[in-house]
C-alpha positions in Angstrom: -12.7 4.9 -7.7 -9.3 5.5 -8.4 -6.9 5.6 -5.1 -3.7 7.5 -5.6 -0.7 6.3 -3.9 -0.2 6.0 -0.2 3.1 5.5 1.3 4.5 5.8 4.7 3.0 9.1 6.0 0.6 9.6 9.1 -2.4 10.8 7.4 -3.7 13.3 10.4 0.2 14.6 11.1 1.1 14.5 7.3 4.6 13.2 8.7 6.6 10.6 6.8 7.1 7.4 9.0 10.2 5.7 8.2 11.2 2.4 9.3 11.7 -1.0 7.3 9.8 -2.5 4.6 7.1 -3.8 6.6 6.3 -1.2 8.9 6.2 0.9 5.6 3.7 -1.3 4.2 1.3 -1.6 7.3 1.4 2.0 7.3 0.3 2.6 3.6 -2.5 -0.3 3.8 -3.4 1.5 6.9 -3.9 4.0 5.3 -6.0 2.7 2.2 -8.0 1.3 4.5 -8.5 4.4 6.0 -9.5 6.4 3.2 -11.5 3.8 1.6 -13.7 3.3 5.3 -14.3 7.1 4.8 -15.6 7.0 1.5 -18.1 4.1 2.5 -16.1 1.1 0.8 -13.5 -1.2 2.3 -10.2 -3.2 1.4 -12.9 -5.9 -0.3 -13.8 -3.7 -3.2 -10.5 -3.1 -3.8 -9.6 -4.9 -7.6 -6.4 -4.1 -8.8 -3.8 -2.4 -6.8 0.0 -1.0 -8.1 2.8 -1.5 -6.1 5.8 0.6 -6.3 8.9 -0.2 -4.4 12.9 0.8 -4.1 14.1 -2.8 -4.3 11.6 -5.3 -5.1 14.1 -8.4 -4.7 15.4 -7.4 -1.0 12.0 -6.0 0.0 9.7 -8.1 -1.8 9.2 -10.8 0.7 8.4 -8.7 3.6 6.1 -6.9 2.0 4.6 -9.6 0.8 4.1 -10.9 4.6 2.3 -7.6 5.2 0.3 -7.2 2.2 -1.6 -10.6 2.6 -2.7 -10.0 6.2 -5.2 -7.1 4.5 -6.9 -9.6 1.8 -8.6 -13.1 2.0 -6.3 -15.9 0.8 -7.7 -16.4 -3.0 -9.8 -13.0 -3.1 -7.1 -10.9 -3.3 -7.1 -7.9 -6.0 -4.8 -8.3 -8.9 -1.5 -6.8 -8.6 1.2 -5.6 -9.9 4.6 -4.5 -8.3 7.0 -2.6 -10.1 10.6 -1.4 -9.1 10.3 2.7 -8.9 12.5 5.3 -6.4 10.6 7.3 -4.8 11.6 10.7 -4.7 11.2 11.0 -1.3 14.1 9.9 1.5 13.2 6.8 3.6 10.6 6.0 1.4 10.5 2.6 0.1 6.9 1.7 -1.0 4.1 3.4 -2.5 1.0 1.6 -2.9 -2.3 2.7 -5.3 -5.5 1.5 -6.0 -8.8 1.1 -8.3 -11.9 -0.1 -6.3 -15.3 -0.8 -7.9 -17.7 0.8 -6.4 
């Protein structure tokens, strides 16, 4: 399954949620997590995931300190971050996903 990217928004309002780095992260994994829990799969299956953010060297860290809270240490999907703007204001990260099911 292929995850397209989440970012910052409040899935049932459809609102962007600003805020720093790491409340945008939480907010995207939430919402990964979500999606994935209602199609019958969880953060587990997840293999590879693409990480798109507006300034990887301020930003990376605190994402970081977000991101591993959702994985086991040493299970964690591959990854790959890239630097990307997001067209959207007050959006830093966007965060996709390909999950075996």
């Amino acid at each position: 399954m292929f995850l397209a990217s989440q970012l910052s928004v409040d899935l049932k309002t459809n609102i962007l949620i600003s805020g720093n780095i790491k409340q945008q992260t939480e907010q995207s994994l939430n919402n990964i997590k979500f999606l994935l829990e209602l199609s019958g799969s969880s953060m587990e299956a997840i293999v590879k995931v693409n990480i798109y953010m507006r300034d990887v060297e301020k930003d990376f860290r605190d994402m970081n300190e977000i991101y591993k809270d959702y994985f086991v240490a040493g299970e964690e999907p591959a990854r790959v971050t890239v630097q990307a703007t997001s067209p959207l204001d007050g959006i830093d990260i966007e965060i996709d996903a390909i999950v075996f099911c």
